[in-house]
C-alpha positions in Angstrom: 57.2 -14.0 -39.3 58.4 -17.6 -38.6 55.4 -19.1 -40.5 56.0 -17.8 -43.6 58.7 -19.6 -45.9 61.6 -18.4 -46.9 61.7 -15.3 -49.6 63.7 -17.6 -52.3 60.6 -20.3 -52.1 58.3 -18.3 -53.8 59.9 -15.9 -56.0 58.5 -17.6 -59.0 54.1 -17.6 -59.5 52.2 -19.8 -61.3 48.9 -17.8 -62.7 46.2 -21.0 -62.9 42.1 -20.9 -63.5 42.5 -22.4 -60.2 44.0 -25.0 -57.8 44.1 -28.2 -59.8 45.1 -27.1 -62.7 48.2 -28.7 -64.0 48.7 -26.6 -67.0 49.3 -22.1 -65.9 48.6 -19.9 -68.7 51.5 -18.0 -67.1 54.1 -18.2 -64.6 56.1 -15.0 -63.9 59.3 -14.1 -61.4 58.6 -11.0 -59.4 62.1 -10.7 -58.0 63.8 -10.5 -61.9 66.5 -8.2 -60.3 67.3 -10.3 -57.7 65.9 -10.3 -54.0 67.5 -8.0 -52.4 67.3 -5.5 -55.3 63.9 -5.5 -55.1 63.5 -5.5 -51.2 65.8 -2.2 -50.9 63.4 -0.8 -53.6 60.1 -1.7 -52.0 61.5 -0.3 -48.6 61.5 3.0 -50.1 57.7 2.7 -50.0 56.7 0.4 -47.0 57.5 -0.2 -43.5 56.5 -3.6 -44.1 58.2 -6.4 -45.4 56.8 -8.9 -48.1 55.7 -12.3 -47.4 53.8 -15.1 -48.9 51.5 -16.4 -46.5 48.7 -18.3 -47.6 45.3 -17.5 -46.9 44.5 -20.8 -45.9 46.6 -20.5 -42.9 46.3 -16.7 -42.4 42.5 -17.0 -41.4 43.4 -20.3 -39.3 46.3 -18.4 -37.8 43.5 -15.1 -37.3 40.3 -17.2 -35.9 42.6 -18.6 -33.6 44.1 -15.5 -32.2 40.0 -13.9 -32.1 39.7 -16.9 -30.4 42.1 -16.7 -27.5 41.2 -12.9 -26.6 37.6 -13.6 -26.3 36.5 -11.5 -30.0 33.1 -12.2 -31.0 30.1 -10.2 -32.0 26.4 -10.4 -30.9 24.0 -10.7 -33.3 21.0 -8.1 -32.4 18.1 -10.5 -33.9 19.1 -13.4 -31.7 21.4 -12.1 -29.1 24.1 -15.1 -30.1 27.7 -14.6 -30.2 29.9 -15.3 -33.2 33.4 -15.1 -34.0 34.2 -12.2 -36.3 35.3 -14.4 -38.8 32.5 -15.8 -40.5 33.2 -18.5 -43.2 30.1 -19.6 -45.1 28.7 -16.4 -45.4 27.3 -13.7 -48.2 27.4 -10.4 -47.7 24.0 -8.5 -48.5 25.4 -5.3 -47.6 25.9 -2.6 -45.0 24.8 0.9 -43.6 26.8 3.3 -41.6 25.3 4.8 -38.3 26.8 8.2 -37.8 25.6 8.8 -34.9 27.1 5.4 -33.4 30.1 5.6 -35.6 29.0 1.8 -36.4 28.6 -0.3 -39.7 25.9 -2.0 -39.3 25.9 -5.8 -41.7 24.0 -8.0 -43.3 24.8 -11.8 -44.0 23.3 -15.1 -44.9 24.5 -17.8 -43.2 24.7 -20.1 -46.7 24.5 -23.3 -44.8 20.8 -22.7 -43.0 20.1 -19.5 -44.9 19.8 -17.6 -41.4 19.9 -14.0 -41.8 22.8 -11.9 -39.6 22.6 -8.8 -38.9 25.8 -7.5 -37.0 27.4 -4.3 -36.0 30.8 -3.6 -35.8 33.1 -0.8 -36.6 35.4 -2.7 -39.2 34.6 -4.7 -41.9 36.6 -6.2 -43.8 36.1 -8.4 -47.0 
């Protein structure tokens, strides 16, 4: 992935309360053994391969790829089109329609409290 940096940028982590903070209460390297070690070790288990990508650019990066091939969802209530990435949101919660093979979601939308109610066959959160 040419997005991500490269493997010896981020070997190192810095455990914080959260962003700001100056001062981690731990910082910890995952690759100890050395890189490559540790690669040839994970391989055993996954086809993938690690990366650090942040999430800040992961979801740009995904609601721009939605975008481009035309992915949204209909809300049933209203009959208005959304992107499946829904920022802004809390989940109320779900039921599965067997006979659909659907989940069928709940949201608020927290900024004009609008409730969503959507139906998709993945949800992830």
């Amino acid at each position: 992935m040419n997005e991500t940096p490269p493997v010896e940028q981020w070997t190192s982590y810095r455990y914080c309360r959260n962003v700001l903070d100056s001062d981690p209460y731990g910082i910890a390297n995952h690759f100890q053994h050395g890189i490559k070690q540790e690669f040839d070790r994970m391989e055993e288990y996954s086809l993938s391969q690690i990366v650090h990508f942040s999430q800040n650019r992961f979801c740009e990066m995904l609601k721009t790829r939605l975008d481009e091939k035309d992915m949204r969802f209909t809300d049933l209530m209203t009959n208005n089109k959304y992107s499946p990435l829904l920022f802004n949101h809390q989940y109320m919660g779900y039921d599965f329609d067997e006979d659909e093979y659907r989940i069928k979601v709940r949201a608020v939308d927290t900024e004009n409290s609008e409730v969503r109610n959507i139906h998709c066959k993945y949800l992830i959160g």
